[in-house]
C-alpha angles and dihedrals in degrees: 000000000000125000099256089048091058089047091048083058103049095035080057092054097042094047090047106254116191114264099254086050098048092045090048082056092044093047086046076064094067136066099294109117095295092083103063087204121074102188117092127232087003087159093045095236099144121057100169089168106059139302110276098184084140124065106277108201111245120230122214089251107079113244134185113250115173108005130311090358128105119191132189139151124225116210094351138067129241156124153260124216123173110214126212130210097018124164109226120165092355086302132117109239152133124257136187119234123206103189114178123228104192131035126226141103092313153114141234111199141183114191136169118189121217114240094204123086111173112056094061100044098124098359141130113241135181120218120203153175148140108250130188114195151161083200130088087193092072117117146133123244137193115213115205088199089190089041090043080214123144121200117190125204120223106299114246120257087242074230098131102244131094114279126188103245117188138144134199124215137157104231111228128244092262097032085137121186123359141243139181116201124189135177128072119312142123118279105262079052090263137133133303149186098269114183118200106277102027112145137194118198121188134186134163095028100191132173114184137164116256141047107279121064105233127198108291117275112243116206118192111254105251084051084060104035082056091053095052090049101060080068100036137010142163149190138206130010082104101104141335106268085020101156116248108176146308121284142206124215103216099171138343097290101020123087126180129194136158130238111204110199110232080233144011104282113229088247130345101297129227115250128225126180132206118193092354082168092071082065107127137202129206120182123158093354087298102121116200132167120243123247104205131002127208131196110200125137089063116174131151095265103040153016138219119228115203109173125173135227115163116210103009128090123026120234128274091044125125132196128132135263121246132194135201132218089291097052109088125158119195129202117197132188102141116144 
C-alpha cells in the first residue's frame, strides 16, 4: 500500500466521505489486487498468540504459531523462535527460525495457506523469501492442492548466510487452493536427511502474481494485524480490570454483553475460554466475580456474552465486565 494511498484514505475520512465510499477505501486496504503480495504476515510483525522469542518445541500436527503460519516437524524434533530486530538484505525485520533438535529422515516445516482461488486459476505466479540456512535441503515450495502440483524454489547453499530463495509456476485451471511451504524439505515436501542443529531462517515471505520476484511488499502494522484478524483474534490476559465490554442486567443471575470483532472475521469463529471464572462484574459500584460464562449469538462480526452471577445485582441494571491477566477469550476462524 503505497503512502499516497494511506493519505487518500484518511483525507476521505477526515473530509466526510459517504460510507460506501469510505469502506471501498477500507476493503482496497485488503488483499484484493492493491497489496502486490498475497502472503500474510510475510515480515512476521504480528505474533497475537505469545511471544515466542525463545525456542518453542514443535509438535508433529501442524499448529499455527505467530500468525497465518503453521509450523510442525516430522521425525525429528525441533523448534520454532521468532527473532526480532534482525538485519536481512540491508533491511531491519523479523524472521522466523525452524532448528532442528534431533537428526534423522525427516522435515521442519513453516506454511501458510492462501485463503483466495480464483485469482490464480491459470497464472503465473512468483514465489519468494530470504532465507538463512546449514542445510542444502532448504527451500520454498507452492502447493496447487487442486492441481496436486508442487513447485519448488532454488534450493539454499546450506552456506549460513541469507539467500534469495523464489520460484515461478503457472498455476493450473484447476490449481485450487494454495499453499506455501518452507523449511527444509525435499522438493515434493517430503522427507530429508536433517542433522542436529540444522536451521532454517526465513524473512520477506512473498507470493505475487507475474514472472519476475520484486522487493517485498511492507505493509504498515495495523494494515497486517487487520488482516490477521480477520483469522484469529483475542481478548483479555492484558491486565487485571482491563474492560471488556458493557453489560445488561436482565435479571438477578444473567448478564448480557456484546463483543464487537475489530474486523469481520473470515467465518463465524470457534470460541475458546481460559479462566472464564476472573471475570469480573461491576454494577452499580458492587464488583463479583462470575460464576459461569457463555458465548452464543456467534457471527462473523460479533459475540454474545451471557455470564452468570447468581444474588447480586437486581434487574434493569446495566455496568460492564472486566478480566484480569488469566481471562483470555480466543476466536478462531483460520483455514
Amino acid at each position: 500500500m503505497s503512502k499516497a494511498r494511506n493519505l487518500s484514505l484518511l483525507s476521505a475520512v477526515e473530509a466526510g466521505a459517504t460510507a460506501d465510499q469510505t469502506k471501498a477505501d477500507i476493503d482496497a486496504l485488503g488483499i484484493n489486487g492493491v497489496n502486490k503480495n498475497w502472503i500474510i504476515n510475510g515480515d512476521f510483525q504480528v505474533s497475537q498468540r505469545g511471544a515466542f522469542t525463545s525456542a518453542t518445541a514443535l509438535t508433529t500436527s501442524s499448529v499455527f504459531h505467530l500468525d497465518r503460519f503453521k509450523s510442525k516437524h516430522n521425525n525429528i524434533s525441533g523448534t520454532l523462535t521468532h527473532k526480532l530486530a534482525q538485519t536481512v538484505d540491508g533491511k531491519v525485520t523479523n524472521t522466523m527460525l525452524l532448528t532442528a533438535t534431533a537428526g534423522s529422515n525427516g522435515r521442519v516445516e513453516g506454511v501458510q495457506r492462501i485463503e483466495a482461488t480464483q485469482p490464480f486459476v491459470s497464472q503465473t505466479i512468483t514465489f519468494s523469501a530470504w532465507v538463512k540456512s546449514n542445510s542444502a535441503s532448504s527451500r520454498i515450495i507452492i502447493h496447487q492442492n487442486g492441481a496436486n502440483i508442487q513447485t519448488s524454489s532454488n534450493q539454499h547453499t546450506g552456506g549460513g548466510a541469507f539467500e534469495l530463495l523464489k520460484g515461478t509456476v503457472t498455476c493450473a485451471a484447476n490449481s485450487g487452493d494454495l499453499y506455501l511451504y518452507a523449511g527444509i524439505q525435499a522438493a515434493g515436501t517430503g522427507n530429508v536427511a536433517i542433522a542436529n542443529g540444522h536451521y532454517f531462517e526465513m524473512a520477506f515471505v512473498q507470493v505475487e502474481h507475474g514472472s519476475v520476484a520484486t522487493d517485498f511488499e511492507h505493509r504498515i502494522y495495523g494494515e497486517e494485524l487487520a488482516l490477521c484478524q480477520r483469522y484469529y483474534y483475542k481478548i483479555g490476559g492484558l491486565a487485571v480490570n482491563q474492560p471488556i465490554c458493557n453489560i445488561s442486567v436482565w435479571s438477578g443471575s444473567d448478564n448480557y454483553g456484546v463483543i464487537d470483532f475489530p474486523h469481520e472475521m473470515r467465518a463465524a469463529p470457534t470460541v475458546t475460554i481460559a479462566g472464564a471464572t476472573s471475570y469480573t462484574l461491576l454494577v452499580d459500584a458492587v464488583t463479583a466475580t462470575s460464576t459461569s460464562l457463555v458465548i452464543q449469538g456467534i457471527t462473523k462480526q460479533s459475540c454474545e456474552l451471557l455470564i452468570r452471577r447468581s444474588g447480586v445485582f437486581g434487574g434493569g441494571k446495566s455496568g460492564w465486565v472486566r478480566g484480569t491477566t488469566a481471562t483470555i477469550t480466543k476466536f478462531d476462524a483460520e483455514l
